[in-house]
Phi, psi and omega in degrees: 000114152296108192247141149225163181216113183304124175246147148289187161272003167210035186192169167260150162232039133183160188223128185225114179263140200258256175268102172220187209237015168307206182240149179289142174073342154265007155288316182316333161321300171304274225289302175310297184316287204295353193254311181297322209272313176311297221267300181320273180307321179083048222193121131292330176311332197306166186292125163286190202253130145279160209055011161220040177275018173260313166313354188257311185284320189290310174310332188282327186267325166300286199308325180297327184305293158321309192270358166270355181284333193244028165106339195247203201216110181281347177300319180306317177278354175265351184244036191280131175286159171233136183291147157322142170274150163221130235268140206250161205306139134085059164228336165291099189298147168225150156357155171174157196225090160259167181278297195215147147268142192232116188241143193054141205259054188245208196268356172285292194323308188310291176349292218275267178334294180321307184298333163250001116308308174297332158283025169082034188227142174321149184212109139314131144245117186261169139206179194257342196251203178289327177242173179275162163134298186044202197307349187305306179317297196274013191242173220280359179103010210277140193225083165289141129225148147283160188206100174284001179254299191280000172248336171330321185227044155262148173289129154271111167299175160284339152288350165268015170240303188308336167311298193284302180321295195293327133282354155285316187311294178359127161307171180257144171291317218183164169300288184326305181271348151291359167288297186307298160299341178248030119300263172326352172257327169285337163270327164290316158336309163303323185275332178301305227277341190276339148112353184291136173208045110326134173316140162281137181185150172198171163323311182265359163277316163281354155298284132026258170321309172275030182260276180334276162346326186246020177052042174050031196260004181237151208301158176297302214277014197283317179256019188272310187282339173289294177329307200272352171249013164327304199272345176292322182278257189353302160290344149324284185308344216245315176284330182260030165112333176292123177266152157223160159329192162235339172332147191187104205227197189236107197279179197280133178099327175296032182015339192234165196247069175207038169238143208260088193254194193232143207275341150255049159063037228201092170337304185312316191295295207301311160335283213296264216284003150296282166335301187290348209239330168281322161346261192339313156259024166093043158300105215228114201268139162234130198251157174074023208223101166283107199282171202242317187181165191248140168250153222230140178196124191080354190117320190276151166263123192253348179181205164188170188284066194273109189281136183258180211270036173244002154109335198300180154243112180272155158224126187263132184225142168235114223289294180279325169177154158253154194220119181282156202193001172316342186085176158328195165200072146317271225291006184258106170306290203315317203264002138348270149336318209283289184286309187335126161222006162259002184231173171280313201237095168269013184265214191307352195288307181260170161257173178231123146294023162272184191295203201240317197300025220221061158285347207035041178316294187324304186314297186286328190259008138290305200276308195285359167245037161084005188271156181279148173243140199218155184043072182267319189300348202274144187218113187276128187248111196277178195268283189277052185283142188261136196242290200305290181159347205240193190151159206254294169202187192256336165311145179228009167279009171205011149263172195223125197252108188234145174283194168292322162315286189142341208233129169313145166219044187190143170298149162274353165236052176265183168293182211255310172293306154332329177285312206291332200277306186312305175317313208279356172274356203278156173311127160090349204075021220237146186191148171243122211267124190233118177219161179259190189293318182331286197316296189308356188275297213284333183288353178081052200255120166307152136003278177311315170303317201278344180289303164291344169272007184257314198295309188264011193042050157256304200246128169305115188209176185183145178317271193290194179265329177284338161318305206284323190300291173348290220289305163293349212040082184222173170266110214299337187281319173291347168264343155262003129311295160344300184261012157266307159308314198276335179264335165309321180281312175313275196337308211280329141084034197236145141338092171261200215281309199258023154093046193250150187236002178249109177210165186197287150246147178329164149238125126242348176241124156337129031243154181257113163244162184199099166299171194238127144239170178189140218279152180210185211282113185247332203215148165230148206279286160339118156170237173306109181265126159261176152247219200284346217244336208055041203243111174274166148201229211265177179297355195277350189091339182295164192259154169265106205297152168095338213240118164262163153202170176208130166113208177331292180337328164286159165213190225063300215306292159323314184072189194283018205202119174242133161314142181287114150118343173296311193292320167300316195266335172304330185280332180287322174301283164342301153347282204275010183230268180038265208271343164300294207285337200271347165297324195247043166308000000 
């Protein structure tokens, strides 16, 4: 980060952040506050931004920097007290009387708020930390559906019909999931016989799939009702300001060629217009504002106990309903440890790439109000965690995943836990993603990004392949052997030996980049159980009146495997049948 900061003879009078590599909007936050609040106090002492705290701590350290560069004396400026901030109207929660409550502020929270506001009901939205977003924010935005206007000209291959073969084969599980395959066995019957070849894809299909994906551990009709409300949510989202690509590839881990970005590749863009269009339709959000707990009267959940962000406790009563919307609990180590039954080691050994809020706070105060808990063990490791610092995309149809060695060992459009497990055997744990200029171009990445992530060595690149090997420290003959293999299996549009059915272009054009990961703690399965109506409920299968919830916070849907591309439309979707039901409760 380029920071500079202006002095009198006795004071900072401006703070100017320059050229950095934060990530946008989870920084911004940082970037307003922390310079004002520096300035206001005459104070180092200030508080960082939750959810930006390392962007809070680098300004801070930048700044500490400047004043001993002029001369002055930062320790001295660290032990200065800072006064209470003061808080400007409808920023402070109070006692209050709504229609419907919303705890947590990412895309199930938003959703969920808009969506019971446009159906005509008063609306609270807390969240605990200083911004909005929550993991929704920060992650790239990839959306499954099927979309028959936007997949009409990808090809089906023969390795992408042996996929839909392969999972037809599957013995039946349940009354449900066999009911499910042979609805999918009669549209794929249909679609050979019609001569089409074009992608296959439906609703039930991507049920279908993500059942399969998930060891058959997720309720049918649960993601049957996710599925079929994907492209309706999508096009929601679309009246309320989300742009998408036309574009339609498959990101890692979402086995099919139906995920759905925002043209910078960016959570953040869905935040933005879900925040402006609920403000707007009169939502009225509070940052900084923690429930505690929830409250119950008659069997119903009627409100809850909230510290608003002056520290105090309040209570929010809800006519019609509350809707939990907290996220997951990655960022909780203990309970992390406490549920796990798939990796050996899931404690401080990995990090998590979620928000800091991802505590399963929603989770404990939901269990403590009778909801039922369902998959708590399954813990999702993404793959793609960035070590060098940079990453091209998250696509995986014309990249190659290679170790230190130079050579693949793994499909690359296999499942997310399979990738994560296959990585954590790799020398160091460490793997690299190798793609050309074609690709990073077709990811929309400019020149100037792809220049600055080289430049500051986040992303490894080189003319040739022996270059980028050099560059990476691999053995040059082996990493061009590599990319001579993976582009002969592109021609060949076929299955290779390590079972991969998703291809699209060749690496061949100059200049070759490739960032370094290793898997870290992304997602947990495990939470709250609803059903379809998004109602949660009790250990009895009964619904609890009053009480909803979407997203993480939930569980069935995923099974021990959540699909690449999934989480974003479960949370939105849900959100958005939520935030309907609990208006016209």
């Amino acid at each position: 980060m380029e920071l500079s900061v202006t002095f009198s003879e006795d004071a900072l009078t401006e703070i100017t952040i320059g050229k950095h590599g934060e990530t946008a909007g989870i920084s911004d936050a940082a970037f307003e506050k922390i310079p004002e609040a520096i300035i206001k106090n005459q104070s180092l002492a200030v508080d960082a931004i939750s959810g930006a705290t390392y962007s809070s701590q680098a300004i801070l350290d930048a700044v500490a920097d400047c004043v001993a560069q002029a001369g002055g004396d930062a320790e001295a400026l660290c032990a200065v007290a800072v006064e209470g901030g003061e808080e400007t109207e409808n920023t402070v929660l109070a006692d209050a009387d709504v229609d419907v409550l919303v705890i947590g502020g990412g895309g199930a929270g938003l959703s969920a708020a808009l969506s019971a506001s446009q159906n005509g009901a008063s609306v609270i939205l807390v969240e605990k930390l200083s911004a909005l977003g929550g993991n929704t924010f920060r992650c790239g935005g990839a959306f499954n559906t099927y979309d028959p206007d936007r997949q009409k000209d990808i090809p089906m291959t023969e390795a992408l019909s042996s996929a839909v073969e392969k999972v037809l084969a599957h013995e039946d599980v349940s009354e449900e999931h066999a009911k499910l395959k042979a609805e999918v066995q009669e549209q794929w019957d249909e679609y050979k016989a019609s001569g089409n070849t074009m992608l296959f894809d439906t609703p039930e299909w991507h049920a279908l799939q993500s059942i399969d994906a998930g060891d058959y551990e997720g309720n049918v009709e649960l993601v049957r009702a996710f599925t079929s409300n994907t492209l309706d949510t999508l096009n929601w989202l679309s009246d309320n300001g989300v742009e998408w690509t036309d574009q339609v590839s498959t990101v890692v881990g979402a086995l099919w060629n139906r995920s759905h970005q925002p043209p910078n590749n960016s959570g953040a863009d869905i935040i933005a217009a879900l925040e402006k269009n609920a403000r707007k339709s009169g939502v009225d959000i509070y940052l900084d504002s923690k429930a505690e707990e929830l409250l119950m009267e008659d069997g119903r959940i009627v409100g809850a106990v909230i510290t608003n962000s002056e520290g105090n406790e309040v209570t929010v009563k809800a006519a019609k309903g509350v809707i939990m919307a907290t996220g997951g609990f990655s960022a909780n180590v203990e309970m992390r440890v406490k549920y796990n039954e798939q990796w050996e080691d899931i404690g401080d050994s990995l990090k998590t790439n979620n928000s800091p809020g991802a505590t399963g706070d929603g989770i404990v105060m939901g269990e403590a109000a009778g909801a039922n808990l369902v998959g708590m063990g399954w813990i999702q490791l993404m793959p793609l965690n960035s070590v060098s610092g940079g990453g091209i995309s998250g696509y995986v149809n014309s990249s190659l995943y290679c170790n230190k060695e130079g050579k693949r060992y793994v499909a690359e459009d296999e499942r997310r836990d399979v990738l994560a497990a296959a990585a954590l055997a790799q020398t160091d744990k460490l793997f690299y993603v190798v793609c050309d200029q074609k690709e990073a171009e077709l990811r929309g990445l400019t020149q100037e990004t792809l220049d600055y992530m080289v430049e500051n060595g986040l992303v490894y690149s080189g003319d040739t392949i022996a270059e980028l090997a050099e560059s990476m420290g691999v053995p040059a003959d082996a990493l061009e052997q590599t990319v001579n293999e993976f582009n002969e299996s592109v021609k060949a549009g076929k299955p290779d030996e390590f079972g991969r059915t998703t291809w699209e272009n060749t690496i061949e054009t100059g200049p070759f980049y490739a960032p370094s990961f290793s898997p870290a703690v992304h997602h947990t399965m495990g939470g709250l159980e609803i059903n379809g109506n998004a109602e949660v409920l009790d250990a009895d299968g009964n619904v609890i009146p009053g009480f909803y919830a979407a997203g993480e916070v939930t569980g069935g849907i995923h099974g021990t495997n959540r699909v690449g591309g999934n989480a974003v439309p479960d949370a939105l979707c849900f959100g958005k049948i939520a935030g309907a039901n609990a208006a016209k409760n």
